[in-house]
N, C-alpha and C positions, 0 to 999 in steps of 0.2 A: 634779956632782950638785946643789949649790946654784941655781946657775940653772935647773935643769929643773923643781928642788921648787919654787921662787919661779913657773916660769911656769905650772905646774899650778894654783897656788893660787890665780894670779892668772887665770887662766883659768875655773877652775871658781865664784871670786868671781861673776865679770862671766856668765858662762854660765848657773850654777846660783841665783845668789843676786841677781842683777838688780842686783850694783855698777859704776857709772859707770866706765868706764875710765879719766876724770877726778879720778875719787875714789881711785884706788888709789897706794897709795908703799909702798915695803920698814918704811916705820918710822911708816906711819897704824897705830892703832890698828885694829881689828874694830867694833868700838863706833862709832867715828870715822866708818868707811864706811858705817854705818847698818845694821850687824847686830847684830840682837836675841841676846837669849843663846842662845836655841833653834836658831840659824840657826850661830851659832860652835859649837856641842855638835855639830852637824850636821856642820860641816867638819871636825872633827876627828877625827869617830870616821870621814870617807873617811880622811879623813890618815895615821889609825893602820892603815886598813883596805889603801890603800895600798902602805904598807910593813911590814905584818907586825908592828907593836910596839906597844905601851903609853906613852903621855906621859907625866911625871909627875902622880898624884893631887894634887890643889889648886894647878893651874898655873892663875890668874887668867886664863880664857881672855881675857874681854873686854877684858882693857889690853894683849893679846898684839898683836903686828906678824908682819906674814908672815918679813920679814927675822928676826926673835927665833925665829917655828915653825920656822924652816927650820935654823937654830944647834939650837935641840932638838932636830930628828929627826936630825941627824947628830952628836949628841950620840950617843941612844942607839942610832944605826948603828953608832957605835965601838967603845961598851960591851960 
């Protein structure tokens, strides 16, 4: 499940959000790859949209790493 949620992310990054495939790591920040806040609020609510759940309220998206989203949602996959 962590590599599928990682290569979506990192997919829809480079797809939807115009991130260099050069610019992407498990552990760059959002901010880092040159997404604005509007553009992380965006991916997240696919993320939630995704898989059915809610992310923690006042998760600091922008210092967030795809490697860190992906521990969250299988976070509240277990839950």
């Amino acid at each position: 499940m962590a590599e599928d949620l990682y290569q979506r992310i990192a997919d829809t990054l480079v797809g939807k959000f115009d991130v260099d495939r050069r610019d992407l790591g498990p552990d760059r920040s959002y901010a880092d790859m040159g997404l604005d806040s509007v553009s992380i609020v965006e991916l997240f609510v696919m993320i939630e949209e995704w898989w059915g759940l809610a992310l923690p309220e006042g998760t600091p998206l922008p210092e967030l790493t795809p490697a860190r989203t992906v521990a969250l949602v299988a976070e509240k996959i277990r839950a």
